[in-house]
N, C-alpha and C positions, 0 to 999 in steps of 0.2 A: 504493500500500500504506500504510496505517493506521500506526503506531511507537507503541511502549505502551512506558513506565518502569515497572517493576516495583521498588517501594522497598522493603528486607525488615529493618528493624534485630534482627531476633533470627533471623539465620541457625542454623545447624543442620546437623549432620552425622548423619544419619538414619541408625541400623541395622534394620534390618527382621532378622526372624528367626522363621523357618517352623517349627513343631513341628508330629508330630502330635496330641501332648495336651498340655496345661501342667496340671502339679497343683502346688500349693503345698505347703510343706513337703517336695518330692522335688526329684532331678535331671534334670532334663530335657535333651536331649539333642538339638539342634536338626537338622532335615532340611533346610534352605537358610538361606542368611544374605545379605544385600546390605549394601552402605554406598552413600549416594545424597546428593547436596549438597541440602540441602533449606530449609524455613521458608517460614513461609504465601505470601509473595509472590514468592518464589524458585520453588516449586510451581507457581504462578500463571504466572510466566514460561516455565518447560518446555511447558508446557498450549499457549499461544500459538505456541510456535516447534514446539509439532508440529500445530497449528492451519495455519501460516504461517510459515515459515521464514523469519529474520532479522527479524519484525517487532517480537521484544522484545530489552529491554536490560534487565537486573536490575543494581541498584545494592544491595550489602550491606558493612557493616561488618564484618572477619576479623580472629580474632585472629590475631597476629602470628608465633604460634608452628605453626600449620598453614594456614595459608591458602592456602599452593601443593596442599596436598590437596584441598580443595573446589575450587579453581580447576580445577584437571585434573577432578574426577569434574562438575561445573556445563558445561564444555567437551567434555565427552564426551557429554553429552547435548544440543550445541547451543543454547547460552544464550549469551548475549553479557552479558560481564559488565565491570560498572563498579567498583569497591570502595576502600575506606579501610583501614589497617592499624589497631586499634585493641589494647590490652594484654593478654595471657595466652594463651586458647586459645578456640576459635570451641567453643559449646557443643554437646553432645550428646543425643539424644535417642533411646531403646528402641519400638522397634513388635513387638510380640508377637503371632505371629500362632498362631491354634490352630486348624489345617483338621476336627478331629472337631466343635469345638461352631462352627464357622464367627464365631471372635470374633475381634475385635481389640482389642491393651492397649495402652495408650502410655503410658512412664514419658518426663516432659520432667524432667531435669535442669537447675534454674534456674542461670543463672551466675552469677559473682560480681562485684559490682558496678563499674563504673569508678571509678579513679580519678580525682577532678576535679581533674587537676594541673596547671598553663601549661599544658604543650605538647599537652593533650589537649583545654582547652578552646578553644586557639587551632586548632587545627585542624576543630575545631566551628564555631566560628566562620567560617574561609574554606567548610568545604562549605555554611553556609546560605546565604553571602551571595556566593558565586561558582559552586562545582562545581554542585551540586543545582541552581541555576536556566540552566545551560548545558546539562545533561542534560534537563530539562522543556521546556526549548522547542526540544528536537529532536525532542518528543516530540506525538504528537495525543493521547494519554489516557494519566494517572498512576492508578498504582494504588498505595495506601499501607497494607500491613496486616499487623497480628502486635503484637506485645505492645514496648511501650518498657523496654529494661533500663533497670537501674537506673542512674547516670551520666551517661546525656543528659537536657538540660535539658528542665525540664516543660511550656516552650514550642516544643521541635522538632517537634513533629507539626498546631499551629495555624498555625507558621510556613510550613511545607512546604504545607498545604492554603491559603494565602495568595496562595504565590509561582505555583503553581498553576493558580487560578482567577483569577488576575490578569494570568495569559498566556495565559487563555481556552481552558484544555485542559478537558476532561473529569478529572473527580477524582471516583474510589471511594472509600471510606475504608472497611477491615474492622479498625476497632480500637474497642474498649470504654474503660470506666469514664468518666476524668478527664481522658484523650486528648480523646476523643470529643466531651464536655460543654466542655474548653479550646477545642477547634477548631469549633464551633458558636457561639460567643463572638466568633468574629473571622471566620467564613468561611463558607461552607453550601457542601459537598460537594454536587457533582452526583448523587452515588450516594451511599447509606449501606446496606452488605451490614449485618445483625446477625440471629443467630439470636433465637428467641420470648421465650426466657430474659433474654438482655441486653438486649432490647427492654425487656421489662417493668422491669426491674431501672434501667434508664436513665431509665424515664417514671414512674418510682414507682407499677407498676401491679402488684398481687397477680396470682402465679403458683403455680399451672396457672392461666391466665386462657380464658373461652368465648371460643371462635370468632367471635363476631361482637360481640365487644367489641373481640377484638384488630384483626379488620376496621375497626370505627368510628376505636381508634386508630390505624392503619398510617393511614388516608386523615384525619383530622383532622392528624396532625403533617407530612405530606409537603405538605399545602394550606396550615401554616402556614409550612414553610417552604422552602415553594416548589420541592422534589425529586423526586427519586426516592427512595422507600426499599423494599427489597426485604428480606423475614422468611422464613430458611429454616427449616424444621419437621421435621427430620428425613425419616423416611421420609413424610410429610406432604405433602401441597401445600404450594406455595410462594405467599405471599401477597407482593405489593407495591405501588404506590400512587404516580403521580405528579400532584403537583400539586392530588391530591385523588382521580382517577380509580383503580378501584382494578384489580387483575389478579390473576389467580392462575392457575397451570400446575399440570398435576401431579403427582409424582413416576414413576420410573423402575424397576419393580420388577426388580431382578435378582440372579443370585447370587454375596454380594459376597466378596469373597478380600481385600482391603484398606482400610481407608473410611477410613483416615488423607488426608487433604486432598481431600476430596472439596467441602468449601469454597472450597479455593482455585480448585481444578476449577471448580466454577460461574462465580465470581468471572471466569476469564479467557474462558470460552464468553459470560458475557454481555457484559462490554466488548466482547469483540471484536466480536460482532454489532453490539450496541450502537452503539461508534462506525463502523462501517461502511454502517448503514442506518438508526438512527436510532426503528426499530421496538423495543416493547419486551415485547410478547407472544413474538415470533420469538426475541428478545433471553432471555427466561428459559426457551422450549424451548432452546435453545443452550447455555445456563449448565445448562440440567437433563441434555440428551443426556453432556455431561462430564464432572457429576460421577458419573454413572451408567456410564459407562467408564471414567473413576479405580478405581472400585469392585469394577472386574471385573479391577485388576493389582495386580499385588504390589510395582512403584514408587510411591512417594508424587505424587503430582502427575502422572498420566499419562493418555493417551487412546489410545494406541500399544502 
């Protein structure tokens, strides 16, 4: 069996909340509510362990002041989890769901920044330079993705893609801007998940971009630097491109009741193929059949 690290530094306490109409400026009156331990590679890990039981381990930062919460509801759905205590409160995020127009809202409440004080950044320091590389090389494929709060340093995500690919695992990377351009600078991810938008926005290329510009792109940059990169399009085919060869799957029409991490969904159907057989056409029907049963629940990150 396979073992996938799933690393999530912007965990999240997910409510989901069912109405059957939301109007603004009224009171709306919800018909179901969930709380669900969530964040993109948190998501990512659920995915896998109902793919394959015990083959993920999710590593996330908690705050201090609830993280026996997430812990219990992460463990009730089968996740094995590794975590750091870090200051305040693990942040929160709203999924609105509205069954008449078949939409979904999501308000993410940004949190508040760390404090970079001793004892926060010396404990920073032991996870890069001991915990994290004990956990990756228990591991055959890391997956690293979600947004970096604000407090960890601007080199943890180049460092992490280092320790990495230097222990010869498979490394996804599903994170943007300065992450992404830092850690390209010191490492080249095996995989780079990014949708058309951040694609563009990352190679200085004007968006809405044609279809077979964005093709020439996806296969010029993966052949420069020697990957896999994989462009999802929404309800769209999925374009991606290793080494220069390009592929595309594509999509999964269905009717959806939740598309909150339907990202992550993909992300954990295609590793897991992925490192399993090594195919990467197989590998992004796998990533698409996932996010397309995320799609069809009202858990964020699910296939179940």
């Amino acid at each position: 069996m396979k073992k996938f690290l799933c690393i999530c530094f912007s965990a999240t306490m997910q409510r989901t909340i069912t109405f059957d109409c939301v109007k603004l400026e009224n009171v709306n009156r919800s018909k179901k509510y969930r709380l669900d331990a969530s964040g993109k590679a948190l998501n990512s890990a659920r995915v896998l362990a109902q793919l394959e039981k015990n083959c993920a381990t999710a590593f996330v930062p908690l705050g201090q002041k609830d993280y026996k919460d997430f812990l219990e509801l992460a463990v009730e759905d089968g996740i094995k989890m590794q975590y750091i205590e870090i200051p305040g409160k693990t942040r929160e995020c709203w999924t609105l769901l509205d069954t008449s127009a078949g939409s979904t809202t999501e308000l993410v409440v940004g949190e508040a920044p760390i404090q970079r004080l001793p004892a926060f950044i010396k404990n920073e320091e032991k996870l890069i330079s001991s915990e994290l590389p004990k956990m990756i090389n228990e591991a055959d494929a890391v997956l690293l993705a979600g947004s970096r709060p604000g407090g960890w340093s601007e080199d943890i995500y180049p460092k992490i893609a280092k320790e990495a690919l230097s222990q010869g695992k498979i490394f996804l990377a599903d994170y943007i801007g300065d992450d992404l351009i830092n850690t390209l600078k010191v490492a080249i991810p095996t995989i780079i998940k990014i949708n058309n938008q951040e694609f563009c926005k990352t190679y200085n290329l004007e968006f809405p971009i044609e279809e077979n510009k964005l093709k020439e792109a996806i296969i010029s940059q993966s052949r420069q630097l020697g990957n896999i990169i994989i462009i999802t399009r929404g309800e769209k085919s999925t374009f991606a491109a290793n080494k220069g060869e390009f592929f595309e799957c594509p999509s999964e029409k269905v009717k959806a009741v939740n598309t909150t991490a339907c990202g992550d969904s993909f992300n954990s159907g295609f590793l897991y193929e992925y490192a399993n057989t090594g195919n990467i056409q197989s590998a992004l029907k796998k990533g698409t059949w996932c996010a397309a049963r995320n799609a069809e629940r009202e858990c964020p990150g699910s296939i179940i």
